[in-house]
C-alpha positions in Angstrom: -8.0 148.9 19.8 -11.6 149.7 18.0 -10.0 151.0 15.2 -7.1 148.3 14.4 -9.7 145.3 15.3 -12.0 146.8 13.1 -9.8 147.3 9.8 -7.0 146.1 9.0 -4.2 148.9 8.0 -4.0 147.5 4.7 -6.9 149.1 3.6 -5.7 152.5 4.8 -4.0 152.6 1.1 -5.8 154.9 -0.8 -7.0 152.7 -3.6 -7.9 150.1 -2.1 -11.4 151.6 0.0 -12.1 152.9 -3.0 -11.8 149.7 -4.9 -14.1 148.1 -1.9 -16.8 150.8 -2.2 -16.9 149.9 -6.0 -17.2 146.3 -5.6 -20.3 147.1 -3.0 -22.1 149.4 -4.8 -21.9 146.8 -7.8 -23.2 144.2 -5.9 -26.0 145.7 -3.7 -26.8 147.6 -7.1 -27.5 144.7 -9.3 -30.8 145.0 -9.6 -30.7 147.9 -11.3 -29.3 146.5 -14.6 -32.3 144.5 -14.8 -35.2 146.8 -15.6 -35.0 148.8 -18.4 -37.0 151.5 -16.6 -36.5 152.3 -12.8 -37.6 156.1 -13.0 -38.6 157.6 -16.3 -36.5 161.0 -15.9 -33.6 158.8 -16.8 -34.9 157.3 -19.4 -35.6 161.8 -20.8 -31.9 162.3 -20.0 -30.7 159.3 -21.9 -32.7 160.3 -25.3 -31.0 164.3 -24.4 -28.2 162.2 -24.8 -28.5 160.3 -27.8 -29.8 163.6 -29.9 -27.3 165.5 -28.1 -24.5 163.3 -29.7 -26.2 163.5 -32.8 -25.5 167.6 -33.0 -29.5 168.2 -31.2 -29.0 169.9 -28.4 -30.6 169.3 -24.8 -33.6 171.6 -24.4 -33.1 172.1 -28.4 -33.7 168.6 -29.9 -35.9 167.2 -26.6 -37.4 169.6 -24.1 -36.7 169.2 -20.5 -37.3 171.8 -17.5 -33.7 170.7 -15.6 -30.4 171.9 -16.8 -28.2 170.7 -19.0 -25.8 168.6 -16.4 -27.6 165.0 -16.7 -27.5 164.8 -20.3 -24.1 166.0 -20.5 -22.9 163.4 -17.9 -24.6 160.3 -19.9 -23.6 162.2 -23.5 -19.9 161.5 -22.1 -20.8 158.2 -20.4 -22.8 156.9 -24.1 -19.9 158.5 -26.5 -17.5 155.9 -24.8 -19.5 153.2 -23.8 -22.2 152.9 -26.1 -26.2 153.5 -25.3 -26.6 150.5 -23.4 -29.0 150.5 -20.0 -25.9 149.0 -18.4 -24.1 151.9 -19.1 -26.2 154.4 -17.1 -26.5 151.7 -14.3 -23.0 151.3 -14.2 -22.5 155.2 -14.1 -24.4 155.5 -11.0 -22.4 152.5 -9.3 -19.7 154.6 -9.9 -21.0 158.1 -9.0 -22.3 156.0 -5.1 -18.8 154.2 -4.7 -17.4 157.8 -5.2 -20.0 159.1 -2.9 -19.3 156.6 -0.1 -15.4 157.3 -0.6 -16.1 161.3 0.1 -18.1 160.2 2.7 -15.0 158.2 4.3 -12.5 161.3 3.4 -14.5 164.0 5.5 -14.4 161.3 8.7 -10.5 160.7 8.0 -10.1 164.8 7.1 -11.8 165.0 11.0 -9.6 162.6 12.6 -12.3 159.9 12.6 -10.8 156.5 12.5 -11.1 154.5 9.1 -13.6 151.7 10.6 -15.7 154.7 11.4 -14.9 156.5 7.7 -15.7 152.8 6.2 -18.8 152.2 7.9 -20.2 155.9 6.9 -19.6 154.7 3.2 -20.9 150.9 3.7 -24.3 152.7 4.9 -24.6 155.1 2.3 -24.1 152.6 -0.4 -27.0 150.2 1.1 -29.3 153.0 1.4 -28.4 154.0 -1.9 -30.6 151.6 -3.6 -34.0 153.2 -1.7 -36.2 156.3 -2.4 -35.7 155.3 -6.5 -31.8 155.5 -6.2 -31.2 152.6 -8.3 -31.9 154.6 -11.1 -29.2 157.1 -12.4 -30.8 159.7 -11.4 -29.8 163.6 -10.8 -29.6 163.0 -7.0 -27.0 160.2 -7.6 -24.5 162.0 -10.2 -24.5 165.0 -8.4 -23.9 163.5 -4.7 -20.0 162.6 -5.4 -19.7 166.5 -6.2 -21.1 167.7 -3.2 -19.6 165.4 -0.7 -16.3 166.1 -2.1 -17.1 169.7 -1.6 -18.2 169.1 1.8 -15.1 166.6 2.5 -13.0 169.4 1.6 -14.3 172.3 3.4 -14.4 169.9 6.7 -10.7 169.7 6.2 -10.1 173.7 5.8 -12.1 173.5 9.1 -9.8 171.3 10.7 -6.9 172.9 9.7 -7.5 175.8 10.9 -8.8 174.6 14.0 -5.7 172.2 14.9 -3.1 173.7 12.7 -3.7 177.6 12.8 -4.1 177.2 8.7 -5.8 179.3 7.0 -8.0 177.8 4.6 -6.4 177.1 0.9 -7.5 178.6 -2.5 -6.5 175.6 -4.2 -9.4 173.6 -1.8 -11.5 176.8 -2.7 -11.2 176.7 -6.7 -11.7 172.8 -6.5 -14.7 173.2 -4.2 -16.2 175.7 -6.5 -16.2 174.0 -9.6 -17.4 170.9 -7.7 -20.6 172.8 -7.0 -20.4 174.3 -10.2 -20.9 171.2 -11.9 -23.4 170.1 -8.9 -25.4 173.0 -10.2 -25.7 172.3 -13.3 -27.6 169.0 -12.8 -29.5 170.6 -10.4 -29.5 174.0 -8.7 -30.9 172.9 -5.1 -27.6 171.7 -4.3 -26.8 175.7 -3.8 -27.5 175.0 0.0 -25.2 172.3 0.4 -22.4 174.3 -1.6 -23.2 177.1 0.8 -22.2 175.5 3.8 -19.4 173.8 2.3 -17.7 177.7 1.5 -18.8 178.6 5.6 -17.2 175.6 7.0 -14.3 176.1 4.7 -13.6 179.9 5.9 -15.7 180.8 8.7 -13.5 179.1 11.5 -10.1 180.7 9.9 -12.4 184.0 10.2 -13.2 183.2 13.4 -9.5 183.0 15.0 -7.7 185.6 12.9 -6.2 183.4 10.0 -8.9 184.9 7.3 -8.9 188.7 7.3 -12.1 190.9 6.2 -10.5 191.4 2.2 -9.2 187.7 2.0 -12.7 186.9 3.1 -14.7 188.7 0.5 -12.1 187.6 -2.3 -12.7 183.9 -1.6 -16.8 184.4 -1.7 -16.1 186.6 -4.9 -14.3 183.7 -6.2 -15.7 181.0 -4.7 -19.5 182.4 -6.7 -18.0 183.1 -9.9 -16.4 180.0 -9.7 -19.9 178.1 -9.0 -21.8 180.1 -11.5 -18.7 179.2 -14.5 -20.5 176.0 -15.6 -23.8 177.5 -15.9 -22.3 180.5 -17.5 -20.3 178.8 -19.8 -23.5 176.6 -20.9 -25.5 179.5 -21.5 -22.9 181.0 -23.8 -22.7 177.8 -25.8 -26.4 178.3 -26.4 -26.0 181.7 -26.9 -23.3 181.4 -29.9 -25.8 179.1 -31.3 -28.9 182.0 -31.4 -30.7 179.5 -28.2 -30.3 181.6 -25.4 -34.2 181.5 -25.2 -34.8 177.9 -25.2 -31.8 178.0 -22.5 -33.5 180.2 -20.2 -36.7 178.5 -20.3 -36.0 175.0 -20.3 -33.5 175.4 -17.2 -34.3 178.5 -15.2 -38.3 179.9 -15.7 -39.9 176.2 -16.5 -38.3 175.2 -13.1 -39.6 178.1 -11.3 -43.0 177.5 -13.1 -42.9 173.9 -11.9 -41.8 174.9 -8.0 -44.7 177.6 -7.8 -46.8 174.5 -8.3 -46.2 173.2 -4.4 -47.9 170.3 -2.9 -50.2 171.1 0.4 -48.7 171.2 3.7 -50.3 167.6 4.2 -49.2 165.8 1.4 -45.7 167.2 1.7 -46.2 165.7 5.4 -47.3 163.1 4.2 -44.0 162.4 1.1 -41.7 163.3 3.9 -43.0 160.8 6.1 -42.9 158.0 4.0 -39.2 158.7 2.6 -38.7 158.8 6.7 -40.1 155.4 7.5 -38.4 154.0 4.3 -34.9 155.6 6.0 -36.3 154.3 9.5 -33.4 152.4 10.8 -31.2 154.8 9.9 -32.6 157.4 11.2 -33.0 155.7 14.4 -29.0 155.1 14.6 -28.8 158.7 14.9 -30.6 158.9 17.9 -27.6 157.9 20.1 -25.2 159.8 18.3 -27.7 163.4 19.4 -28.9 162.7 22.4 -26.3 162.6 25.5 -23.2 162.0 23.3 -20.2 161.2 25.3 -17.7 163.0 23.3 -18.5 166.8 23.2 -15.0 167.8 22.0 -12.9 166.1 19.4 -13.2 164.6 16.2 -16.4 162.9 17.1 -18.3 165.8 18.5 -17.1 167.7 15.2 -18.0 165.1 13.1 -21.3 165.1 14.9 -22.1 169.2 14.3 -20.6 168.4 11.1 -23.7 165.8 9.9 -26.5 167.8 11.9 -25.0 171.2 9.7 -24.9 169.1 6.5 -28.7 167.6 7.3 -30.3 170.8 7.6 -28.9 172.3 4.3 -29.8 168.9 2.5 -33.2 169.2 4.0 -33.6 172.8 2.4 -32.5 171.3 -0.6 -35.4 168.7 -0.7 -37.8 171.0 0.3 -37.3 173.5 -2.4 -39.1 172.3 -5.3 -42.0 171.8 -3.3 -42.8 168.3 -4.7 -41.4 165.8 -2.8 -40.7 162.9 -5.1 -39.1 160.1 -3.3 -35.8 160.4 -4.9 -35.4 164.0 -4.2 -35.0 162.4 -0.1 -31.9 160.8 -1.4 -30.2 163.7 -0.6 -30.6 163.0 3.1 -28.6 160.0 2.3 -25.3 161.8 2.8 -25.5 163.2 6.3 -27.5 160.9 7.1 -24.9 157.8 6.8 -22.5 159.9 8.8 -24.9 160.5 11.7 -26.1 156.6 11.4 -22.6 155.5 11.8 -21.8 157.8 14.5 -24.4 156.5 16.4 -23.7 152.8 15.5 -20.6 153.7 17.5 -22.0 155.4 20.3 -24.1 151.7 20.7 -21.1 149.8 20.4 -19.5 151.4 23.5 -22.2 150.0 25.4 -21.2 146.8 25.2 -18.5 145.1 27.1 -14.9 145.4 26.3 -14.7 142.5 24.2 -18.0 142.7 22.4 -17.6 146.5 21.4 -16.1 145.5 17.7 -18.2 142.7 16.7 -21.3 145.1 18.0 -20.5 148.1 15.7 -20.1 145.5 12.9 -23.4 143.7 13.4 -25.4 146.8 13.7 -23.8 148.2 10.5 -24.0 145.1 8.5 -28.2 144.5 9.8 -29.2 148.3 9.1 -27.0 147.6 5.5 -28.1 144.3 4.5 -32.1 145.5 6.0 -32.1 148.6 3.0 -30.6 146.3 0.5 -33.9 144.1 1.4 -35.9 146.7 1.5 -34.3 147.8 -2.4 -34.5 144.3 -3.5 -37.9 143.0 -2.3 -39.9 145.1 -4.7 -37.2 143.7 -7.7 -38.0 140.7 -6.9 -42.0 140.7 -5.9 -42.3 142.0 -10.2 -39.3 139.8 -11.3 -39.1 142.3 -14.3 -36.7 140.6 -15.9 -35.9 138.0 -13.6 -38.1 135.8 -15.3 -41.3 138.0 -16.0 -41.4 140.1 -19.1 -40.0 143.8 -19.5 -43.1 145.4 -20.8 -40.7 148.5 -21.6 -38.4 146.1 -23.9 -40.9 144.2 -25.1 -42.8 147.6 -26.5 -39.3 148.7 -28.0 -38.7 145.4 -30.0 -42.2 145.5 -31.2 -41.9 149.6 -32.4 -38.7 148.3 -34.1 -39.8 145.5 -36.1 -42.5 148.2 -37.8 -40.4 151.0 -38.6 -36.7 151.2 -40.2 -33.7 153.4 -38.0 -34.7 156.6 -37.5 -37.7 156.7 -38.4 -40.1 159.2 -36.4 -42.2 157.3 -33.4 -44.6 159.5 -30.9 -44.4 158.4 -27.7 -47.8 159.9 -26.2 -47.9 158.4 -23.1 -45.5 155.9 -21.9 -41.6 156.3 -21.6 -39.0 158.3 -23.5 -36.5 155.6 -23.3 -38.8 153.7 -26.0 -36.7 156.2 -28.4 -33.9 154.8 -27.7 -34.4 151.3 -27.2 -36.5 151.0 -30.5 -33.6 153.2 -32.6 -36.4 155.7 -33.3 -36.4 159.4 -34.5 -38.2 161.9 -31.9 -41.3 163.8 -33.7 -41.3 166.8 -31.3 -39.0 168.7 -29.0 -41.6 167.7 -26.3 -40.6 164.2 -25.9 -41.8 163.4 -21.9 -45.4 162.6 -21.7 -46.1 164.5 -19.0 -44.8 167.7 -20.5 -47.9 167.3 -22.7 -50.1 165.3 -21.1 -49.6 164.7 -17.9 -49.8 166.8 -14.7 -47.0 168.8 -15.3 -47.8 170.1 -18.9 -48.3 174.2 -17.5 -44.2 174.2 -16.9 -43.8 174.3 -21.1 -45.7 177.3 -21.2 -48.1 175.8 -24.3 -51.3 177.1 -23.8 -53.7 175.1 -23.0 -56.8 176.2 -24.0 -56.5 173.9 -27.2 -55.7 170.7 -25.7 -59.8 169.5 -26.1 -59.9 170.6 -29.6 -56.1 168.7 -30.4 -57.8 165.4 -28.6 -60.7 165.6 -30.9 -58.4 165.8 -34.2 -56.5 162.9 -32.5 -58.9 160.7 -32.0 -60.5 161.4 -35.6 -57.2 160.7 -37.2 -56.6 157.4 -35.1 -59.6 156.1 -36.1 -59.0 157.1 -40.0 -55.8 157.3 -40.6 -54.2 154.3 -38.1 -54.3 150.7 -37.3 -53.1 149.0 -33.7 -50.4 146.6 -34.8 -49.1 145.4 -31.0 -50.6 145.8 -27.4 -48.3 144.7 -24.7 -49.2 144.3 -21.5 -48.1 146.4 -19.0 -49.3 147.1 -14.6 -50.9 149.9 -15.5 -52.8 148.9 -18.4 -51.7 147.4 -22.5 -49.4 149.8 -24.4 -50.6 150.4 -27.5 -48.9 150.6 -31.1 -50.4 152.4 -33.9 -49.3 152.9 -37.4 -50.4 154.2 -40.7 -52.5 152.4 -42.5 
């Protein structure tokens, strides 16, 4: 009775949740076609892709210290679409509704009833929007990967729990370039592709369906399957005499930059914040891990399933050692399952009659509470909701100075300004902070003349340039020099 009052078996078709997962993400993600900046790593990956569809390569043509995945993903997006903000926004609606409908595979795959599948995706689609998810960010394109990877191993599981099956190669090759892939936009999601191979094979293992040799030749596989994109990448570079600027830009600058750890207290201090942001979800779990009812079954798997899937995310965040609020989006995944597990668990408290209604209020008020929570900052600026877009404006007023392609520098503001204003990039280093900002000891420039290049700097600004435009901007007026 829960699950037939709760959703009507119409949309057990397989297009159609989909479809509805599309629709929401759309909607509670319409804010984020407003700004033209929401986080300014997009903004580096979307001028990776303009030079990389120009024959510039990512860490070539503009310097970055990720791999090569994000740029790849909005090259492809760009070629077809053009190099629009929408289309990036629009690629991350996407990448969540395909998110929420992995999410709403892995409860099906465990025998978890569709309302339950649905609400899982519902919540991860609100929350989606928190922690800097409305921008297109690494966390967001890579989280469809994993949690198909994670949808799929959870049904391996169940097969060979329920079915005496052993698990499939075919679910093992397509979990393997999923992380593959995965790993290329970001290599922390190694955890998470971890524990998607153990609960693929380890319960086949476990009862006799997975021998010793069958089990070594799907982890053979299953690596050298994960390590093809990243292999394949670095031979590209490699036919191109690169290899070098490969291996910096996404292996040794990222180790430079995770050696570079926050204290114990601050990163107490990140986590704590991303927590309180997550509150109410997090509080939905409660019911779900303490005293469940159901310790067998689809729900108690489902259950050990999230809490598995939340500690391998967690190592995931905690790896770089920085804590940026959009590396907690990673949370987002198990965390929706665990949310609407104990949204459930809440309902059955109720009386008979109430128990439907009460699992959809308490889905649709922690949903429609992070869509607030999103939205309220949007609004409070009004960016572009009737206040300027300091970004745009800057862009329009570099463009009416120069002609197409000509070179800008961008000392000190946002690397989407390339883009926007149709200008040329003057250096390989093209994100601020790789040069002047915090982070500048991950390009390996030495430093030591960075007093002595200010000097010069100054000198030539003052002989050689004239401000043509200020625009204002929260953290101060953006200035625009040219030659005299």
């Amino acid at each position: 009775m829960f699950q037939a009052s709760f959703i009507d078996r119409r949309w057990r078709h397989p297009a159609l949740v989909p479809l509805l997962f599309l629709v929401l993400a759309l909607l509670l993600r319409s804010f984020s076609f407003v700004a033209a900046v929401i986080d300014t790593d997009e903004g580096l990956y979307m001028l990776q892709a303009r030079e990389w569809l120009r024959g510039g390569w990512p860490l070539v043509a503009v310097w970055d210290m990720h791999p090569v995945g994000a740029p790849a993903i909005f090259a492809m997006a760009m070629a077809i679409f053009g190099d629009g903000i929408w289309v990036l926004r629009a690629l991350g609606a996407v990448c969540v509704a395909a998110t929420a409908s992995a999410l709403f595979n892995a409860v099906r795959y465990a025998g978890g009833s569709p309302a339950l599948g649905l609400a899982t995706g519902i919540l991860y689609i609100a929350h989606s929007g928190l922690l800097g998810g409305l921008a297109t960010n690494t966390e967001i394109l890579f989280a469809p990967l994993v949690g198909w990877a994670m949808a799929l191993g959870l049904r391996g599981a169940v097969d060979a729990l329920e079915r005496d099956k052993a698990p499939h190669w075919r679910d093992l090759v397509v979990m393997g370039l999923l992380i593959g892939v995965a790993l290329t936009l970001k290599p922390v999601t190694v955890f998470e592709g971890a524990l998607a191979w153990l609960i693929l094979v380890l319960p086949g293992f476990r009862y006799g369906l997975v021998g010793f040799r069958r089990l070594a030749a799907m982890a053979a596989a299953y690596a050298a399957l994960c390590a093809a994109p990243t292999l394949l990448c670095a031979l590209a570079y490699a036919l191109r005499g690169e290899f070098a600027l490969f291996l910096e830009g996404a292996f040794l600058a990222p180790l430079r930059y995770a050696g570079s750890r926050l204290s114990p207290a601050d990163s107490f201090r990140f986590a704590l914040v991303a927590a309180l942001l997550l509150l109410w979800a997090f509080l939905l779990t409660l019911p779900a891990l303490i005293r469940p009812r159901n310790r067998q079954g689809p729900l108690a798997r489902l259950r050990q399933f999230g809490m598995l899937w939340f500690v391998a995310a967690t190592f995931a965040v905690v790896l770089p050692g920085q804590f940026y609020q959009h590396y907690f989006l990673i949370w987002l995944l198990p965390l929706s399952l665990l949310s609407a597990l104990g949204a459930r668990q809440l309902a059955r408290y109720l009386r008979p009659g109430m128990v439907v209604i009460g699992f959809q209020l308490l889905i649709g008020a922690v949903a429609l509470d992070a869509w607030r929570v999103a939205a309220l900052p949007r609004l409070d600026r009004g960016i572009g909701l009737g206040a300027p877009d300091p970004v745009r404006r800057t862009a329009a007023a570099v463009r009416a100075e120069i002609d197409p392609n000509d070179p800008i520098w961008v000392v000190n503001y946002h690397p989407v300004i390339y883009v926007l204003a149709e200008a040329a990039v003057p250096t390989r280093f093209a994100f601020p902070a790789h040069l002047a900002g915090p982070f500048y000891r991950v390009t390996g420039i030495d430093s030591s003349v960075r007093r002595r290049a200010a000097i010069l700097i100054e000198a030539a600004l003052d002989e050689q340039y004239e401000l043509v435009a200020t625009v204002p901007e929260e953290r101060g007026p953006v200035e625009i020099w040219r030659l005299r």
